[in-house]
PDB file of N, CA, C and O in Angstrom:
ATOM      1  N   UNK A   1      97.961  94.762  89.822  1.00  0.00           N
ATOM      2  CA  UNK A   1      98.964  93.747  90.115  1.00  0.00           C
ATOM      3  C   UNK A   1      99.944  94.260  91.163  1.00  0.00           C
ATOM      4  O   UNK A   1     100.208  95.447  91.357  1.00  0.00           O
ATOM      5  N   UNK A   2     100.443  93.225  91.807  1.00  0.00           N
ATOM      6  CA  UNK A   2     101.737  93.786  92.803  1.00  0.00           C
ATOM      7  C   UNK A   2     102.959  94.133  92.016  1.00  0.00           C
ATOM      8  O   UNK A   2     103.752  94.835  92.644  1.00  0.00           O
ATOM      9  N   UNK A   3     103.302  93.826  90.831  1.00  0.00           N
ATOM     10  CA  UNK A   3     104.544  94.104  90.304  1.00  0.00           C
ATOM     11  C   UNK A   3     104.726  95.350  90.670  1.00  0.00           C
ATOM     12  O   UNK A   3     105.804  95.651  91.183  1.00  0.00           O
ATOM     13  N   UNK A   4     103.910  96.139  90.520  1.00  0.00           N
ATOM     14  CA  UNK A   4     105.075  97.938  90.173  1.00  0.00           C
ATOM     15  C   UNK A   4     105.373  98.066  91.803  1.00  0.00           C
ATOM     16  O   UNK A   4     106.507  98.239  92.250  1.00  0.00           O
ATOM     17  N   UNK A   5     104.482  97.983  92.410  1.00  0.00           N
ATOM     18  CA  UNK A   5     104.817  98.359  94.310  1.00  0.00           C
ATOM     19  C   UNK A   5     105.932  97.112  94.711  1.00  0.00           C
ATOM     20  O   UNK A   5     106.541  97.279  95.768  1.00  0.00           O
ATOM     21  N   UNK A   6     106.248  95.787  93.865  1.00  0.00           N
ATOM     22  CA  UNK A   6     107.388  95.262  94.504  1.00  0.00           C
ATOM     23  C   UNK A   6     108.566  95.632  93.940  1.00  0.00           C
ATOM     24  O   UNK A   6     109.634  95.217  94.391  1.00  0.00           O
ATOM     25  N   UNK A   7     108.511  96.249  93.151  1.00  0.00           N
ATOM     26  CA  UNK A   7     109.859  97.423  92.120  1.00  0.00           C
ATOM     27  C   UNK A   7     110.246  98.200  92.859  1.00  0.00           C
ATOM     28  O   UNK A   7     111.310  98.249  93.477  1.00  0.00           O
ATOM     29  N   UNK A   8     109.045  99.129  92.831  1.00  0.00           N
ATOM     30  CA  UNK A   8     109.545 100.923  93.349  1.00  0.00           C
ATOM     31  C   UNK A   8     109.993 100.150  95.277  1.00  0.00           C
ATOM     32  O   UNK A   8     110.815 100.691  96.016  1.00  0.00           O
ATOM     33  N   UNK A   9     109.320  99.061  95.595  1.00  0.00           N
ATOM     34  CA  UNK A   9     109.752  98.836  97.462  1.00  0.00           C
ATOM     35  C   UNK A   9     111.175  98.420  97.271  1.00  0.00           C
ATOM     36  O   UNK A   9     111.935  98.747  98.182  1.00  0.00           O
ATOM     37  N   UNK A  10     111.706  97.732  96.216  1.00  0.00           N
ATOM     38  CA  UNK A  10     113.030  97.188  95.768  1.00  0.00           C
ATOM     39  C   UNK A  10     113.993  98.690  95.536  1.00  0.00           C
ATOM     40  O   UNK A  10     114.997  99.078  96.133  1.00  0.00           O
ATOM     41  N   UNK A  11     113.521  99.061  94.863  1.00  0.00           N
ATOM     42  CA  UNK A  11     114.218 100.512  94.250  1.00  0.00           C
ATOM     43  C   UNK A  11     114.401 101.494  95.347  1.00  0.00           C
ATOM     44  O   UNK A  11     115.489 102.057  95.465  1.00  0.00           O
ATOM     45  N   UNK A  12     113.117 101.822  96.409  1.00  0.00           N
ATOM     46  CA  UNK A  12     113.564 102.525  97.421  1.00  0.00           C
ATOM     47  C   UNK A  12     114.311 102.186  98.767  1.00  0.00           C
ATOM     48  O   UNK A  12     114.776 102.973  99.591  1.00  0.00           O
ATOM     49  N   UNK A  13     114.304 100.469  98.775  1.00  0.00           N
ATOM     50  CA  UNK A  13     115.454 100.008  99.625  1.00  0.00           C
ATOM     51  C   UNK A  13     117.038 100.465  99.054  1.00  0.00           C
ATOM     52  O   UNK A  13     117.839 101.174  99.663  1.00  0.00           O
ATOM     53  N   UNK A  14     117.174  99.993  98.043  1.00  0.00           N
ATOM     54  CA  UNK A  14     118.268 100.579  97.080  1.00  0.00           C
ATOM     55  C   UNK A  14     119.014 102.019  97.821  1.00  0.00           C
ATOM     56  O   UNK A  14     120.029 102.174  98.501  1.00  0.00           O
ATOM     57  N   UNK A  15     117.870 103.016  97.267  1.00  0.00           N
ATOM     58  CA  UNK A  15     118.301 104.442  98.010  1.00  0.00           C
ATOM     59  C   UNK A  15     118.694 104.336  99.181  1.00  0.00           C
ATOM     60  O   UNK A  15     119.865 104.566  99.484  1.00  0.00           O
ATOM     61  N   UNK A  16     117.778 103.966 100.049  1.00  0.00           N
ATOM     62  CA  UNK A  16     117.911 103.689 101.582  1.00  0.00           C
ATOM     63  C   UNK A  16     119.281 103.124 102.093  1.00  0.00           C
ATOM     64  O   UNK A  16     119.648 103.139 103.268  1.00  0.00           O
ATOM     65  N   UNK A  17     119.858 102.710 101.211  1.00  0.00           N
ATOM     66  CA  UNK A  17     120.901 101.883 101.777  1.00  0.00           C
ATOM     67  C   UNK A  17     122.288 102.820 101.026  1.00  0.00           C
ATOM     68  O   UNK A  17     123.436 102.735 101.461  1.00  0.00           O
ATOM     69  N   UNK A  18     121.910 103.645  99.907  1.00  0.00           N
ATOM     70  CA  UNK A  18     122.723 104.548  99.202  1.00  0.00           C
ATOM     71  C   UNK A  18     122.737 105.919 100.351  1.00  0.00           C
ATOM     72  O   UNK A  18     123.787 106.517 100.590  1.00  0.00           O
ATOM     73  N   UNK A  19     121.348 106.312 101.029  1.00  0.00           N
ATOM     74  CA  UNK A  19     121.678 107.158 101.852  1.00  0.00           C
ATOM     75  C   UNK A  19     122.481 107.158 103.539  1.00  0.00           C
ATOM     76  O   UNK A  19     123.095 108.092 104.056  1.00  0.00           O
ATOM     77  N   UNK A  20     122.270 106.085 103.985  1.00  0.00           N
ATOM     78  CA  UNK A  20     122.753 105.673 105.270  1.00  0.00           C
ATOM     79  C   UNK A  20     124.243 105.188 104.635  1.00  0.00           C
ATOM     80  O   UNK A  20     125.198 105.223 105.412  1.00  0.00           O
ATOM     81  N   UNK A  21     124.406 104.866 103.647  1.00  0.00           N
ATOM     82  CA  UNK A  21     125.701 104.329 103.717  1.00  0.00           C
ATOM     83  C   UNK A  21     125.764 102.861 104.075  1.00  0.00           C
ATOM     84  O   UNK A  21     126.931 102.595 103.786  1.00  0.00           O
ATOM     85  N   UNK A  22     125.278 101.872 104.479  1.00  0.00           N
ATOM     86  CA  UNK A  22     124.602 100.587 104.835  1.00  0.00           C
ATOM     87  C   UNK A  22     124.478 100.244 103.682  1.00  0.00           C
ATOM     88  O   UNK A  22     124.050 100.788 102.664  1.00  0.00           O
ATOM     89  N   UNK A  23     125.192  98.590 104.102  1.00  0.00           N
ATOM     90  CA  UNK A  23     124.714  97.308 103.281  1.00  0.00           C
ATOM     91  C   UNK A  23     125.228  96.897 101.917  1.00  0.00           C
ATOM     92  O   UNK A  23     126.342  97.195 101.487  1.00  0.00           O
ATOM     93  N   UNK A  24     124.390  96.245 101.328  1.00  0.00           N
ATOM     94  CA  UNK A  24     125.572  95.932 100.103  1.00  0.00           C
ATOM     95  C   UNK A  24     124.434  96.229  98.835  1.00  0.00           C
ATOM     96  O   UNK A  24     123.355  95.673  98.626  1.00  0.00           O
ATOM     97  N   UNK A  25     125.071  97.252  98.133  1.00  0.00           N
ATOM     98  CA  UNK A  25     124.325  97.953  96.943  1.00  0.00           C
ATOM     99  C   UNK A  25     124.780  96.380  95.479  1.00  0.00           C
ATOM    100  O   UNK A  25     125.731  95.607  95.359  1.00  0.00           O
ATOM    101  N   UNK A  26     123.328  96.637  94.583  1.00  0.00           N
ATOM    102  CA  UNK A  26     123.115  96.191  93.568  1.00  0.00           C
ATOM    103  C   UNK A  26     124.118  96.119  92.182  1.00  0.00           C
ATOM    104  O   UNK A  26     123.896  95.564  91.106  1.00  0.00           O
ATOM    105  N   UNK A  27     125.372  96.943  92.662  1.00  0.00           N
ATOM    106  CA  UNK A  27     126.255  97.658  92.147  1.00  0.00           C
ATOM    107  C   UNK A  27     126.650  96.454  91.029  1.00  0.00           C
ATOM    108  O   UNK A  27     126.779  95.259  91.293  1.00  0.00           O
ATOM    109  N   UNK A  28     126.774  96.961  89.986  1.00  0.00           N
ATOM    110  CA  UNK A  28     127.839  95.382  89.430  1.00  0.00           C
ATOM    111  C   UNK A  28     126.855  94.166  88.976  1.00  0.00           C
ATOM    112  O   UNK A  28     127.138  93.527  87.963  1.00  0.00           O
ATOM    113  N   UNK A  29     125.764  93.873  89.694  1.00  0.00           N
ATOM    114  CA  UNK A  29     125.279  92.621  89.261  1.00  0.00           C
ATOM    115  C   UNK A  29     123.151  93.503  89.343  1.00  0.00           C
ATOM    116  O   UNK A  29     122.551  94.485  89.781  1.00  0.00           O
ATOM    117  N   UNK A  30     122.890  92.073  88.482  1.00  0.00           N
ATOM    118  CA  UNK A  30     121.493  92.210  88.156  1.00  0.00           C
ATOM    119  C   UNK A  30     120.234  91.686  88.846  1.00  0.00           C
ATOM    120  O   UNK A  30     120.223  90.461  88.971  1.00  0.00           O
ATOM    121  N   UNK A  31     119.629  92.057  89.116  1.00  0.00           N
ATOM    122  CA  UNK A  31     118.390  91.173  90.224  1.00  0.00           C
ATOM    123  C   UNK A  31     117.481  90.880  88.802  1.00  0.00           C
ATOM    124  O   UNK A  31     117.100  91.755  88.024  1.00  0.00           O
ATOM    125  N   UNK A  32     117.272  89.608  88.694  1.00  0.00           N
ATOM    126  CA  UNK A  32     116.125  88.685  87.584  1.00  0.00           C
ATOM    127  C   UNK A  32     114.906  88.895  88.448  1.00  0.00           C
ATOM    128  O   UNK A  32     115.181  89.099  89.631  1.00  0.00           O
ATOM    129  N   UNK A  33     114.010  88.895  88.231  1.00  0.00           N
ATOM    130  CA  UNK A  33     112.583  88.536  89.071  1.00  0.00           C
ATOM    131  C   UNK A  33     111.511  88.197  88.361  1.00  0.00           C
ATOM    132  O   UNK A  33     110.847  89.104  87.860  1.00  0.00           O
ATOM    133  N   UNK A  34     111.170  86.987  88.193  1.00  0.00           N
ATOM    134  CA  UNK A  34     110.407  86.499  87.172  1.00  0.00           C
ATOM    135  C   UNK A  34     108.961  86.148  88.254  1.00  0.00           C
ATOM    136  O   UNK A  34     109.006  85.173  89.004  1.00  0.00           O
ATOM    137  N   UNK A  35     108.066  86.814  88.223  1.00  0.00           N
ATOM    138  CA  UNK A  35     107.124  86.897  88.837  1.00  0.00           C
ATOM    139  C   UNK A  35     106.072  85.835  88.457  1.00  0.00           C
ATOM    140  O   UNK A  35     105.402  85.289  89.333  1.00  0.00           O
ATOM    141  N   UNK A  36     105.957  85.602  87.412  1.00  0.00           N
ATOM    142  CA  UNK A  36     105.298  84.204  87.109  1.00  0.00           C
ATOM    143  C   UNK A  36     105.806  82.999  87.900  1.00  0.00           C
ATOM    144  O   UNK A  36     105.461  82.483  88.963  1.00  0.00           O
ATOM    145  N   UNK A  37     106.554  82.793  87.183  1.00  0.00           N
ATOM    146  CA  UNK A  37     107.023  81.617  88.068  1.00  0.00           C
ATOM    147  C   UNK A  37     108.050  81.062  89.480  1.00  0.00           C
ATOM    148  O   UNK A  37     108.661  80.011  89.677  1.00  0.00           O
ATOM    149  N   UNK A  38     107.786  83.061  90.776  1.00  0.00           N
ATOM    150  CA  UNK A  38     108.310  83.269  91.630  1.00  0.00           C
ATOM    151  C   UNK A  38     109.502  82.945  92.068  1.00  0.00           C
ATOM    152  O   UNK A  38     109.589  82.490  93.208  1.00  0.00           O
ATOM    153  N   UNK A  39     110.751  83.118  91.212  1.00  0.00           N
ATOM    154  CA  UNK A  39     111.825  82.998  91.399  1.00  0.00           C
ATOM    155  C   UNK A  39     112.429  84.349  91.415  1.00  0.00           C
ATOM    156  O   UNK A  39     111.918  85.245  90.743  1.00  0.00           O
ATOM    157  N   UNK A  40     113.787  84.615  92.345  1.00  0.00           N
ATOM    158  CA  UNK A  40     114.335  85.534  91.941  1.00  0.00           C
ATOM    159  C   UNK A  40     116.249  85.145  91.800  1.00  0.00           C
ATOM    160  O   UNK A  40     116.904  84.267  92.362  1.00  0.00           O
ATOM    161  N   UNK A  41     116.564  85.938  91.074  1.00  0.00           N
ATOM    162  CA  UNK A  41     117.986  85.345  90.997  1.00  0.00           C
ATOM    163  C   UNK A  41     118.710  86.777  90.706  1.00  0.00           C
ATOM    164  O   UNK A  41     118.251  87.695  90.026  1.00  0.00           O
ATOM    165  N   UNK A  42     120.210  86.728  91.529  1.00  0.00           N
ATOM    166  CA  UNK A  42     121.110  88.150  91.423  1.00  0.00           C
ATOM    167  C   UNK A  42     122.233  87.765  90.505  1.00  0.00           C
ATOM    168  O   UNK A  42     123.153  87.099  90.982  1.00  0.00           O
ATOM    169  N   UNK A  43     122.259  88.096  89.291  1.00  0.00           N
ATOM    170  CA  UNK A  43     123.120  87.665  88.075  1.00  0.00           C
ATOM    171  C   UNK A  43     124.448  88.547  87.997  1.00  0.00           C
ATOM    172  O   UNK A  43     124.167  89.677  87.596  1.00  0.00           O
ATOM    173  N   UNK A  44     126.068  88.346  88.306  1.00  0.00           N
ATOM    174  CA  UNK A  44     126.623  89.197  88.578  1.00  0.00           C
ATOM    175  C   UNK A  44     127.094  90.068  86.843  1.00  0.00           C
ATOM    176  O   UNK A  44     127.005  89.414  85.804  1.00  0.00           O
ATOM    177  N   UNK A  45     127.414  91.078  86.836  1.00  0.00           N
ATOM    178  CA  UNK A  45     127.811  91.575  85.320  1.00  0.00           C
ATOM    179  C   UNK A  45     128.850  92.043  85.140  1.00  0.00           C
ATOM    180  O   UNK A  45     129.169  92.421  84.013  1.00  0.00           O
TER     181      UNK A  45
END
């Protein structure tokens, strides 16, 4: 399945943006990704 390689590509943008210092981190809120029924939604916490 594509799930785990669209995680870890999610997860290592993450870093990428933790190492350059760039962009706006996940910080604070939740990424939903419901792969069945291809939605994604950023839930703040």
């Amino acid at each position: 399945t594509i799930t785990p390689a669209l995680i870890a590509s999610l997860e290592a943008q993450e870093a990428v943006k933790i190492l350059l210092k760039r962009g706006k981190l996940f910080r604070d809120r939740l990424l939903y990704l419901d792969i069945e029924e291809g939605t994604i939604e950023i839930l703040n916490l």
